[in-house]
N, C-alpha and C positions, 0 to 999 in steps of 0.2 A: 485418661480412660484406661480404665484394665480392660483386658483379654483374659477369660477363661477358656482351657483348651482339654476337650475330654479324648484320651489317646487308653488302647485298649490292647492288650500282652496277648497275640495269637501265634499260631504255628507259622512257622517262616513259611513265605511264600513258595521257596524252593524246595522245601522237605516234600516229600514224596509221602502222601497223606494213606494209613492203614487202619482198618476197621478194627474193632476189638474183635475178639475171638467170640464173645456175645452177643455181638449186635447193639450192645447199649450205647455206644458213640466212637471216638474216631483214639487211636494210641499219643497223649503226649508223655508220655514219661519217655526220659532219654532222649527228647526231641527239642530239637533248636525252636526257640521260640524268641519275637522280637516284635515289633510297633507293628500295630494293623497298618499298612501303607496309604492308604485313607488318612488316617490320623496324621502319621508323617506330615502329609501334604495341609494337614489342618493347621497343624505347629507352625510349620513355614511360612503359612500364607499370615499367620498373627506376627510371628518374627520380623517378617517384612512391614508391615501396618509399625511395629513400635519401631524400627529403625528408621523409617518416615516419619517419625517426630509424633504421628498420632496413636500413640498409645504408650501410657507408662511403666502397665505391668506385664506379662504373658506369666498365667498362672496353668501349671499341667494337673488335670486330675485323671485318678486312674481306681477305678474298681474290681476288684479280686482278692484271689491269694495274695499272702507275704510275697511272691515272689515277683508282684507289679511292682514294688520299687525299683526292680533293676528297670523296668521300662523305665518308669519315672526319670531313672538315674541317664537314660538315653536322651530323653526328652529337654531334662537340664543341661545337658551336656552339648545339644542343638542349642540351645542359646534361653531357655524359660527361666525367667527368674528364684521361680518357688514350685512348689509340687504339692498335691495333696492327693491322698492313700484312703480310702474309702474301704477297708477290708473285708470281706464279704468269701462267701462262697465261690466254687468255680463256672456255677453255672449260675447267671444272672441277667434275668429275660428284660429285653429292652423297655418295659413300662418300669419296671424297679430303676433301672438305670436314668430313665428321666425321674421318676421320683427322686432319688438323690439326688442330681443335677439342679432340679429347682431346690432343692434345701440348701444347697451349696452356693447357687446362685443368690439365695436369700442373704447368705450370708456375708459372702465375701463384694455383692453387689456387682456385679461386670458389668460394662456396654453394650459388648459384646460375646456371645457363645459362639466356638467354632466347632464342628464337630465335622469327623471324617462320614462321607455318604453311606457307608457301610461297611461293614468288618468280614473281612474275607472268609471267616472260620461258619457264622452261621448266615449272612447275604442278606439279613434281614430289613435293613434300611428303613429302621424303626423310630430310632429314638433319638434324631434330631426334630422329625415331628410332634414326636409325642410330650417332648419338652417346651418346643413351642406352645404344643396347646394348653400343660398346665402352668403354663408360666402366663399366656394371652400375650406372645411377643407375636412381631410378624418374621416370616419366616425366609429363608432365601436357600434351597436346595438343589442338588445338583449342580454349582458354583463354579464355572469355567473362570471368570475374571471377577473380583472384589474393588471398589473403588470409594475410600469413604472420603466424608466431606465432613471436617469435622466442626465448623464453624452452625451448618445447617445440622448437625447432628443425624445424616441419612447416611447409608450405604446404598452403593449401586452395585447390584449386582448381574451378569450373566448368566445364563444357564441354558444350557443346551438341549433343545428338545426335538421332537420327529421333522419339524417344520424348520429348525435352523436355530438361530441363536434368542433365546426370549429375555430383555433386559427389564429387570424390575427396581424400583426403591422402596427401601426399607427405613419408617424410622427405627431409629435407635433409641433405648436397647432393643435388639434381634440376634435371632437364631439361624446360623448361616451351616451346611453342611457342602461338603467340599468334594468336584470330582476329580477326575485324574489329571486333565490337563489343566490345570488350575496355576502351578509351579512345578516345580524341580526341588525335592528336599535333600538340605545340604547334607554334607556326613560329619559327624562329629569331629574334631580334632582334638589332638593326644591333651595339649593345655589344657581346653575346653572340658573333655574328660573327667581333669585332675579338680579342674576346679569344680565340678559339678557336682563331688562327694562334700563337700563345705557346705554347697546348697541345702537349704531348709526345704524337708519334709514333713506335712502336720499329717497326722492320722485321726482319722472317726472310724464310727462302726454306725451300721445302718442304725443300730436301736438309740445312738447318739442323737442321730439326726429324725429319729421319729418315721423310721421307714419300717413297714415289718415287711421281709421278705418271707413271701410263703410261696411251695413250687403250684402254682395254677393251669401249667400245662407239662406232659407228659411225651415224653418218646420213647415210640416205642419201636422204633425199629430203628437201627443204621445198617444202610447195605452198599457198597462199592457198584459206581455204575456199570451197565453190562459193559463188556470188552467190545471193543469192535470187530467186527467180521473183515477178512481179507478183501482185497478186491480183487476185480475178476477181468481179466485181458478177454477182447473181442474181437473177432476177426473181420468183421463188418456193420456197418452203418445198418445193414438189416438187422443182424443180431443183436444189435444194442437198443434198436428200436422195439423188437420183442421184446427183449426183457423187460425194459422199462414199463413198456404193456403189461403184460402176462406177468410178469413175477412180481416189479415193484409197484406196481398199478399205481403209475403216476400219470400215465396219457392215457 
């Protein structure tokens, strides 16, 4: 069985994120950029499945600029056999994104789609669903624990909801997206690294695979959220209960 893994080039989670001087979106240039950690944790949890014996490929794909290879180049270097590069524009709204997916899925055939629950840059947690429905796989999101059974051709999966832990089966092929406590994604090693530039990357272009991306929605504002206000020391259990009354009209 192959593993298709879609992993996605956003601003490091550490960078200290700044609005443009425009308002038209947020500053990457001269900004560290690295794997949505979402995705990270998607890669791992396919890594782990092929070194179980149940799976023979982990294939990474990545949508963007030229400069998603180096993700790719990250993703191979975690342990993915091969990479594919979907070139495209910088901003590519999650139904284009499962559009490709299903062209790619046509193509190269997987069992399995992994995708991370959502990409930290826009929170959208979009387009594991929406690849599910143009593809008619069954779907398994939000992914605490993955268990497949490869003989009956099902995944099991967990998922965490308001009510505690919800365990479903999947047949396979399905669409699985991944939350945090799912795994622990490893770090590359220097070897691994070396050897990861050898690894085969194929390229298409959306008009390749018969996708037209056209922008269907608009932004029009980006703003930094307000600052927080100081807090305020009280001198008694009366005054705190006032305020909370009277100023923050919460009682």
């Amino acid at each position: 069985m192959k593993i298709m893994v879609a992993i996605k080039r956003v601003v490091d989670y550490a960078v200290k994120i700044r609005v443009k001087p425009d308002k038209t979106g947020v500053v990457t240039q001269n900004v560290k950029m690295s794997m949505n950690p979402f995705c990270e944790i998607a890669l791992e949890e396919a890594l782990r499945i092929r070194e179980a014996g149940l799976a023979s490929e982990v294939v990474a794909v990545s949508m963007g600029p030229s400069q998603c290879v180096d993700t790719l180049r990250t993703g191979l270097a975690m342990g993915a056999d091969r990479g594919i590069h979907v070139e495209a524009g910088d901003l590519l709204y999650p139904l284009y994104v499962a559009k490709i997916l299903k062209k790619l899925v046509e193509i190269e055939k997987p069992g399995l789609l992994i995708l991370g629950k959502q990409a930290i840059d826009d929170d959208c947690n979009q387009a594991g669903q929406m690849v599910a429905g143009l593809l008619n796989w069954p779907q398994g999101t939000f992914a605490s624990k993955v268990v497949l059974d490869k003989e009956k051709q099902v995944a099991t999966v967990d998922r965490e909801v308001d009510d505690g832990i919800e365990t479903i089966s999947l047949n396979l092929p399905a669409v699985i997206t991944t939350d945090l406590r799912l795994n622990q994604p490893r770090y590359a090693t220097l070897p691994n690294i070396m050897k990861a530039k050898k690894k085969p990357i194929k390229k298409f272009t959306p008009e390749e695979l018969s996708v037209e991306i056209k922008p269907d929605l608009e932004i029009v504002e980006v703003t930094e959220p307000p600052k927080r206000k100081s807090g305020v020391i009280v001198s008694s259990v009366d005054e705190l209960i006032d305020k909370l009354k009277h100023e923050a009209n919460v009682i």
